[in-house]
C-alpha positions in Angstrom: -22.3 22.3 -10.2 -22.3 23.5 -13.9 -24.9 22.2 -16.4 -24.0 19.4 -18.7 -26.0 17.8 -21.4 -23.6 17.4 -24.4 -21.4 14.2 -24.2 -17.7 15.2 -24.1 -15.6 16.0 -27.4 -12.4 15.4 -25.3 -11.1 12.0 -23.7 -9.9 14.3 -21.4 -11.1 16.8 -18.5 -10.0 20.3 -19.0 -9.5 22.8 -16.1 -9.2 20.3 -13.2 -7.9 22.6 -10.2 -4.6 20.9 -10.3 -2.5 24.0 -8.7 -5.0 24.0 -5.3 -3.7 20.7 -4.2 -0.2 21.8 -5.1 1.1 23.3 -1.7 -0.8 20.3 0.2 0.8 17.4 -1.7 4.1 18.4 -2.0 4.4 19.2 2.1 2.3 15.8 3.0 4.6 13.8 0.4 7.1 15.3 2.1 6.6 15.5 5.5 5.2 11.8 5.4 8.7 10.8 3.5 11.2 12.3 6.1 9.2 10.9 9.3 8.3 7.4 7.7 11.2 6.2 6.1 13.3 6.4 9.7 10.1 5.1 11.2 9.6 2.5 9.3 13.3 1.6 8.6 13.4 1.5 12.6 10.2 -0.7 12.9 11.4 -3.2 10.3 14.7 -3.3 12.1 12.9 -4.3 15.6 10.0 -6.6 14.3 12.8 -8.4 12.8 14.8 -9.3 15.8 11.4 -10.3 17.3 11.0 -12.2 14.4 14.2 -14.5 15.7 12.3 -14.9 19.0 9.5 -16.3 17.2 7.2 -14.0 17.6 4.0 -14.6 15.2 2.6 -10.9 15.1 5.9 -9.3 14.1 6.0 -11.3 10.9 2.5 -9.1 10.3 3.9 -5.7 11.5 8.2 -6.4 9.8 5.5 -6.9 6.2 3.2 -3.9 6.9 6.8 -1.6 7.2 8.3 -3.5 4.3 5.2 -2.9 2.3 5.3 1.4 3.4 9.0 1.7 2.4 8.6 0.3 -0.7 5.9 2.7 -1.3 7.5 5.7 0.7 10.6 5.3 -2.0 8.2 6.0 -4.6 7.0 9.8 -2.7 9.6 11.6 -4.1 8.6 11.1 -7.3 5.3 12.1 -6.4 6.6 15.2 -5.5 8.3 15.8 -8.5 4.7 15.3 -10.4 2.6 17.3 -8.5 5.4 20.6 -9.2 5.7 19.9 -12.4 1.5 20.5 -12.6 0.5 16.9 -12.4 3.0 16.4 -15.9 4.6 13.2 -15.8 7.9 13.7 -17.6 10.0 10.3 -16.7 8.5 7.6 -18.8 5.0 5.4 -18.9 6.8 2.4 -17.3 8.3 4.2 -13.8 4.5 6.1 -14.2 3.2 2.3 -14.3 5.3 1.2 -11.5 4.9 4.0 -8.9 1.0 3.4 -9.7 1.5 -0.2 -8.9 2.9 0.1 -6.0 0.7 2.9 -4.4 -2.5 0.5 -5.3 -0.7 -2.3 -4.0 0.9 -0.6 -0.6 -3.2 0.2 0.5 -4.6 -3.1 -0.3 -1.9 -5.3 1.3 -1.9 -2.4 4.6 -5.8 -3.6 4.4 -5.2 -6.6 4.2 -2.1 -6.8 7.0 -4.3 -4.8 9.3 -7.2 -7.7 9.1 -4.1 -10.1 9.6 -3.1 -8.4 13.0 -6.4 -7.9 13.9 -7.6 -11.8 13.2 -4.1 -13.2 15.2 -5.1 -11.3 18.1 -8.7 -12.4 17.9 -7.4 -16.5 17.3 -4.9 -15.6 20.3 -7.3 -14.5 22.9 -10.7 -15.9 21.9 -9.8 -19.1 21.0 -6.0 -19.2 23.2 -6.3 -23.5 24.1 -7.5 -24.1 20.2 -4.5 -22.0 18.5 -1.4 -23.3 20.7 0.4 -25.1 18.2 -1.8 -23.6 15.3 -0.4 -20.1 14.9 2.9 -20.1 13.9 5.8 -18.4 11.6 5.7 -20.6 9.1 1.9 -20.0 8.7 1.8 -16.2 9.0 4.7 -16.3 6.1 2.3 -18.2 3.9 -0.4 -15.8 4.8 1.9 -13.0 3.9 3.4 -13.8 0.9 -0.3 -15.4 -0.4 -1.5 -11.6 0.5 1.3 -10.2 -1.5 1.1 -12.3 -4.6 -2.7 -11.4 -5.2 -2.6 -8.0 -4.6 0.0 -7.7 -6.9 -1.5 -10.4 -9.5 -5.1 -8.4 -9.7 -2.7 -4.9 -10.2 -0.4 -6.2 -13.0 -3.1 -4.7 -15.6 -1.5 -1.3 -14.9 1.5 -2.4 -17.2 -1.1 -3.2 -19.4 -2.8 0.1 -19.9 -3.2 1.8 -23.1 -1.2 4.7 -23.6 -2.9 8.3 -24.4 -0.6 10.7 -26.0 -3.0 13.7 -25.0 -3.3 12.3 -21.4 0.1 13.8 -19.7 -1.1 12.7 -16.3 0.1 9.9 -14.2 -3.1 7.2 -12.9 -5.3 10.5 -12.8 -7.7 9.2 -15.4 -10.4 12.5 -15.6 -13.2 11.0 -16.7 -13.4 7.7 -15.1 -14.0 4.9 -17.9 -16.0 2.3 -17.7 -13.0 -0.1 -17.1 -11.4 1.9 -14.2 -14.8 2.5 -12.7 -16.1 -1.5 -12.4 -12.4 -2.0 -11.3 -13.1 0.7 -8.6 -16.6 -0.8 -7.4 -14.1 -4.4 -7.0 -11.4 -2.5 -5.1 -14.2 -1.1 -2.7 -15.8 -4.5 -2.3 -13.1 -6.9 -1.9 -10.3 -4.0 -1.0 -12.2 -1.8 2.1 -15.8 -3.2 3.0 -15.1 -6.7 3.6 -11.9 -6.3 5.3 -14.1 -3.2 7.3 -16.5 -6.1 8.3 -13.9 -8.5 9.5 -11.9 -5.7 11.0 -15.3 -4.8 13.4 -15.9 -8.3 13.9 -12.7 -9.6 15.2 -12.1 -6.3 17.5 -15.2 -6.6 19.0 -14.7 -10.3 19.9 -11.5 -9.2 21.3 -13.2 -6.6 23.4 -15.4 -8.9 24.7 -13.1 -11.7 25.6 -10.8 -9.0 27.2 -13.6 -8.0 29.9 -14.5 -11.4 30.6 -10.9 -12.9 30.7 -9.6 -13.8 34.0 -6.1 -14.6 32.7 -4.9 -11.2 31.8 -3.1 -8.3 33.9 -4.9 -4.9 34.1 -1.7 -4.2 31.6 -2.6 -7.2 28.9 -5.8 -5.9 28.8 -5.3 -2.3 28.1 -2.5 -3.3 25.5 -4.9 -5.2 23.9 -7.6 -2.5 23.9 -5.1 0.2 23.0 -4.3 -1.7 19.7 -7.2 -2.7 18.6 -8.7 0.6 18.9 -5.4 2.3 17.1 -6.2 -0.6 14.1 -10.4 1.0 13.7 -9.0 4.6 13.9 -5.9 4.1 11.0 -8.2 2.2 9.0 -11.2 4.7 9.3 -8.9 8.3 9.2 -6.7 7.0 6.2 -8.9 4.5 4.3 -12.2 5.1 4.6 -12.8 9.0 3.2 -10.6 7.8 0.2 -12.8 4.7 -0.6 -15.9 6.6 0.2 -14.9 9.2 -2.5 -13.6 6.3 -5.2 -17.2 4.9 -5.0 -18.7 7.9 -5.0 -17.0 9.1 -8.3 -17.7 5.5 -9.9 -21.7 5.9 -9.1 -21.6 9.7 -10.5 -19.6 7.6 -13.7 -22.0 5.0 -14.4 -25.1 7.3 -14.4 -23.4 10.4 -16.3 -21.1 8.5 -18.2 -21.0 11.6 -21.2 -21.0 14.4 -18.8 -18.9 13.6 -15.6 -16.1 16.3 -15.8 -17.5 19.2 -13.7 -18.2 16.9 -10.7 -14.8 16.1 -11.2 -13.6 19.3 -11.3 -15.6 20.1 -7.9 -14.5 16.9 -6.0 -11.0 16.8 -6.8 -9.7 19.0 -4.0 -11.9 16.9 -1.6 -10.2 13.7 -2.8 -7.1 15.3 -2.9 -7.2 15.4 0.7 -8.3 11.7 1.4 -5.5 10.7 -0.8 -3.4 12.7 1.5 -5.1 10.8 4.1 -4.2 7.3 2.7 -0.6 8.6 2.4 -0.6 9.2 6.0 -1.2 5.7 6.8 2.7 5.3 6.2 3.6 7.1 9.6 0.7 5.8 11.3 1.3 2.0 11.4 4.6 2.1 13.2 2.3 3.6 15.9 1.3 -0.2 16.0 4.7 -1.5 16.9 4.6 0.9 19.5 1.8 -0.7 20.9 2.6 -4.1 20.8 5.8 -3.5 22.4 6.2 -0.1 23.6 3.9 0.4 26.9 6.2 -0.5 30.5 4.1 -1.8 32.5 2.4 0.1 35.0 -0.7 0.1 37.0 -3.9 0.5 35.0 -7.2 0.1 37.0 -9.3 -2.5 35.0 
C-alpha cells in the first residue's frame, strides 16, 4: 500500500479501479436478473397458494421472494451504472431509491432467514408449546414489523446531502464518519446478531432432530438439508460483504485523513462480496425447494 501522511485536499478518491469490476458486475447483474426474476416470480407464485393452506413458513419464504424482486427490478439499472464508469446519469432521487432498496433487500433477507430459521426451531423443539401459537396472523405481524424498521432506520438515504463533485451512486470513497458509525450499526444489529441466533436456533434443531422419535428418516433429512442451505446462503453471500464493510470502517476511524489508497486496494475485493450479496437473490428460492421439493424416498437415518 502507498504511503500517506497528508490529510486529503479532495472529498473525493481519485483513481479508484472502477473499470476492473466492470466485466464482473455487469455479467453477475445480469446473469442474477434473468435466472431470479423467473425464480423468484415462480416461488412467490407457489408460497402463495401454500399460503391459502395455511401454511406458516410460506408467509416467511412468499416475503423473502417479494423482498428479491423488488430489488432484482432495481439490477438493471445497476447495470447501466457500472457501463457508464460508475456515473450515475438518471437523477439523485432513483440514485436514493435503488440505494434504499439494495440496503433494505439484505437486512430484511437477514432478518427473514432468522425468521425461517426460529419457526423451525419453535416447531420442532418446543412442537406441544407452539400448537396454537404459530400462526399466519402472527408471522404477518412479524413480517411487516421486519419490513417497517428496516425501511424506517434506511429513510436517511433521502436525506443525504448532495455533492456535485461526487458523480457516483452510494459509493462514498472515503468513508465519513457518518457512513462509517452507521456501518459498525449495520454490522451489529444487521449480520452478527442475527449470525448468533441463526447458529443457535440450527443447532437446537440439529439436536432435537437426532433425538426425535416422531420424525421419518425423510422429516429429518428435510430438516437438516434446510437448515444447512440457511448457514451456507448466509455465510457465502453475507458474511465476506460484512466482513469487508467493518473492515473499511476500522481502517476509517484510525486513518480518517489518509484512507484512499486502502480503498483503492480493497475495492476489487469488495467488489466481489458485493457480487456475493447479489447472489443471495437466486439462492433463496433454493429454500422453497427445500421445504417442498424433496419426494420422499428412503434416507437411512
Amino acid at each position: 500500500m502507498e504511503n500517506c501522511t497528508d490529510t486529503n485536499n479532495s472529498s473525493t478518491c481519485t483513481e479508484i479501479p472502477y473499470k476492473d469490476s466492470k466485466t464482473l458486475l455487469v455479467a453477475v447483474y445480469s446473469i442474477v436478473f434473468a435466472i431470479g426474476l423467473p425464480a423468484n416470480c415462480l416461488t412467490s407464485l407457489l408460497t402463495f397458494v401454500q399460503i391459502q393452506r395455511n401454511k406458516v413458513i410460506a408467509i416467511y419464504i412468499f416475503s423473502l421472494s417479494v423482498c428479491e424482486l423488488m430489488y432484482l427490478s432495481t439490477l438493471p439499472l445497476w447495470i447501466i451504472y457500472v457501463q457508464n464508469e460508475h456515473q450515475w446519469t438518471m437523477g439523485a432521487k432513483p440514485c436514493r431509491i435503488t440505494g434504499f432498496i439494495f440496503f433494505c433487500n439484505i437486512y430484511i433477507s437477514i432478518l427473514l432467514l432468522c425468521c425461517i430459521s426460529m419457526d423451525r426451531y419453535v416447531a420442532l423443539v418446543y412442537a406441544l408449546e407452539s400448537r396454537g401459537r404459530r400462526g399466519q396472523k402472527k408471522a404477518i405481524i412479524i413480517v411487516f414489523f421486519l419490513f417497517a424498521v428496516v425501511a424506517i432506520i434506511h429513510t436517511p438515504v433521502f436525506y443525504m446531502e448532495d455533492q456535485p463533485e461526487n458523480k457516483t451512486c452510494f459509493e462514498t470513497l472515503p468513508l465519513d464518519i457518518k457512513l462509517a458509525s452507521f456501518s459498525f450499526a449495520r454490522f451489529l444489529f444487521g449480520f452478527a446478531i442475527p449470525f448468533i441466533i441463526l447458529i443457535f436456533t440450527n443447532y437446537k434443531i440439529f439436536q432435537s432432530t437426532k433425538t426425535s422419535s416422531s420424525l421419518t428418516c425423510h422429516q429429518k433429512a428435510k430438516v437438516k438439508y434446510l437448515a444447512i442451505a440457511i448457514i451456507v446462503i448466509f455465510l457465502i453471500c453475507f458474511a465476506p460483504y460484512h466482513v469487508v464493510l467493518i473492515i473499511r470502517s476500522i481502517y476509517f476511524m484510525f486513518h480518517q485523513n489518509c484512507s484512499c489508497p486502502f480503498e483503492k486496494e480493497i475495492y476489487s475485493i469488495f467488489t466481489v462480496f458485493l457480487c456475493l450479496a447479489t447472489a443471495n437473490s437466486i439462492a433463496d428460492p433454493i429454500i422453497y425447494v427445500l421445504v417442498n421439493g424433496q419426494k420422499k424416498k428412503k434416507i437411512p437415518c
